[in-house]
Residue, then its C-alpha position, 0 to 999 in steps of 0.5 A: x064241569x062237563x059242560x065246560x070242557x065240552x064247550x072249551x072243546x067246541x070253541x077250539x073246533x069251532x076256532x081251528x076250524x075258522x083257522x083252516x077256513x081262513x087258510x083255505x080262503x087265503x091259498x085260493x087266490x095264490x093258486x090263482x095268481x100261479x095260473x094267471x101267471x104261467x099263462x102269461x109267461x106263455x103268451x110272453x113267450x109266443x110274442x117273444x118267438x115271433x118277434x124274433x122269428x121277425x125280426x129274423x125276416x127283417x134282417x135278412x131282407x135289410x142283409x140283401x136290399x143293399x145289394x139291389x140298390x147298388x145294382x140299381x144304383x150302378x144301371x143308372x149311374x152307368x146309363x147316366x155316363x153312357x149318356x154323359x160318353x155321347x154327348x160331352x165325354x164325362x165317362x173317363x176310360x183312364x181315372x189315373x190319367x183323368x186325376x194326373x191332368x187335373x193336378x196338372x191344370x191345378x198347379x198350372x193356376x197356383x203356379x200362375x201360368x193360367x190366370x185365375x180370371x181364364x177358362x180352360x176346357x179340355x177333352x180327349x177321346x179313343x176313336x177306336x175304342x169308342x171311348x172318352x179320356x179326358x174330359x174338364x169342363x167339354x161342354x162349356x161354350x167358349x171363344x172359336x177364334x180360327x178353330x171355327x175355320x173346319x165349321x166353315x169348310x164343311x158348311x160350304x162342302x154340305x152345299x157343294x155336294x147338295x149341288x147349290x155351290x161348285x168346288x172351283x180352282x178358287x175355292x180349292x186354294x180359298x180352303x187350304x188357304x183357310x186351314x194350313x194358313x189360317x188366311x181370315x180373307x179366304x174364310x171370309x169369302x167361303x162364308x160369304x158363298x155359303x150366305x154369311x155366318x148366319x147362313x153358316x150357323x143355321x146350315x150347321x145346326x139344321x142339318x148337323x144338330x147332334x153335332x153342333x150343340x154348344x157352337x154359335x157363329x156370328x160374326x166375319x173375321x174382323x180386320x186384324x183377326x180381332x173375332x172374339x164373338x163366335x162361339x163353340x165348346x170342347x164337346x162340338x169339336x170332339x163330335x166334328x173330329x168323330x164324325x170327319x175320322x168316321x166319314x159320316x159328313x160330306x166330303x170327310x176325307x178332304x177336311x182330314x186332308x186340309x186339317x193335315x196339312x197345318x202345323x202340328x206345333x200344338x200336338x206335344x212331344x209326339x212320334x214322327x210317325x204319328x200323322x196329325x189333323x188339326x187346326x188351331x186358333x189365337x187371339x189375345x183373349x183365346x188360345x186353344x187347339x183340336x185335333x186327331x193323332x193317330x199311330x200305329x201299335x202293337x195292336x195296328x193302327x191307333x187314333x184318339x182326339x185331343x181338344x184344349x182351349x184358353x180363353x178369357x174376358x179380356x184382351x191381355x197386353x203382352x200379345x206374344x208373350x201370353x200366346x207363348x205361355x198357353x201354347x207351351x200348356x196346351x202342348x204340355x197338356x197334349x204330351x201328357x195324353x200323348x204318353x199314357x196313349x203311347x204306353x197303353x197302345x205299344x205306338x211303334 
């Protein structure tokens, strides 16, 4: 019997004692896992902190790129329409007077007083403050027609003064006539003392080539006035009415003078006292005008420029009646400056 109960007793031992063994085989690896897991968690952490300490840094760096890229953005844009200002006047000192003109010109094709088939260039720039106003299409070359009359006349006045030609009687009268008429006979007989309109043409670019960019003469008036083949663009007039008002070519003032003299009746609803240079030019494919206008205001004395061109392919039927309607647009247009001028310069 004794044996038998020590037996059962040992097996018992023997089992509880398998029993916590295996207990304490299977507690082992879960503390294990515990361990592995709260080092994970902490290396989770670390990585979660310093993907968020950078993202922190990216967007903060996002947050201010923006504001160095407008700044670049604004330098080169500004640099651009310097350039722009220089040459062809694309920078608008007035973007309210810039929009009204272009609703004007578009309602001038819907309504069809411009055609669909002509072109039309116009600019306008502040003497005295150095700036553009206007500007739709400035460089694109376009028919001279007798506005490249002003071209002829500096032409022959570079050779006076380099002593190749003599100012005389005839030519004094040649020039008037040339300009405050628009006689095609005397214009043709300044070209023909400079050389020809070849002559004319290289003179000019050679020695004026800041100015004369777009600007192509090729050609004599024809008999009738039919000159359809030389060329300038708004930009070329712009810069020869700059450089006559600022005197920086031969015999300045006396070009002033003679462009004074025409009839201003292109120049819009403007003040008596507003003095006007200009000259103009017609043909049955081209209307177009330059000119100065100056005034005094509230602020002394005030000058701007003002250049409007019509032109098409070809020859229109109703000669008369179609040079009526483009000058009515060209004074329109002419106006609508003239007035917002008016209003920011206090003219008396």
């Amino acid at each position: 019997m004794e044996r038998t109960v020590v037996k059962r007793y040992s097996s018992s031992k023997k089992s509880a004692i398998l029993i916590k063994g295996r207990f304490q085989q299977k507690k082992k690896p879960i503390r294990k896992i515990s361990k592995l897991a709260n080092r994970e968690l902490l290396k989770v952490a670390f990585l979660a902190t310093l993907a968020f300490i950078c993202l922190t840094k990216m967007v903060y760096k996002l947050q201010a790129k923006p504001e160095r890229v407008a700044s670049s953005n604004i330098s080169i844009k500004n640099l651009a329409n310097k350039e722009a200002s220089l040459v062809s006047g694309e920078q608008h000192v007035n973007s309210e007077l810039q929009m009204r003109f272009e609703d004007f010109i578009k309602e001038m094709y819907q309504t069809g007083v411009i055609k669909p088939e002509e072109r039309t260039a116009w600019l306008a720039y502040d003497l005295v403050n150095k700036k553009p106003i206007i500007s739709i299409n400035a460089d694109l070359p376009m028919q001279s027609a007798s506005m490249i009359k002003p071209f002829v006349a500096l032409a022959f006045f570079h050779k006076v003064r380099d002593g190749q030609l003599q100012q005389t009687n005839q030519s004094e009268r040649f020039l008037r006539l040339m300009i405050q008429h628009s006689w095609n006979t005397a214009t043709n007989w300044l070209m023909m003392q400079v050389g020809g309109p070849k002559a004319v043409n290289d003179l000019l670019h050679d020695n004026y080539p800041d100015i004369f960019q777009q600007t192509s003469i090729v050609e004599y008036i024809p008999p009738g006035g039919l000159t359809y083949k030389n060329m300038s663009s708004a930009s070329d007039y712009n810069r020869f009415l700059i450089a006559i008002w600022s005197g920086e070519v031969p015999y300045a003032n006396e070009i002033k003078r003679l462009m004074g003299l025409a009839n201003p009746g292109r120049s819009g609803e403007i003040m008596p006292c507003t003095n006007v240079c200009h000259k103009s030019g017609t043909t049955a494919r081209m209307c177009g005008d330059m000119a100065i206008l100056e005034s005094t205001g509230k602020y002394g004395l005030h000058a701007y420029t003002f250049i409007g061109i019509i032109d098409r392919d070809d020859s229109v039927d109703d000669y008369l009646r179609w040079r009526r309607i483009k000058i009515d647009v060209i004074r329109k247009a002419s106006t609508m400056v003239y007035d917002t001028m008016k209003s920011m310069y206090k003219y008396s």
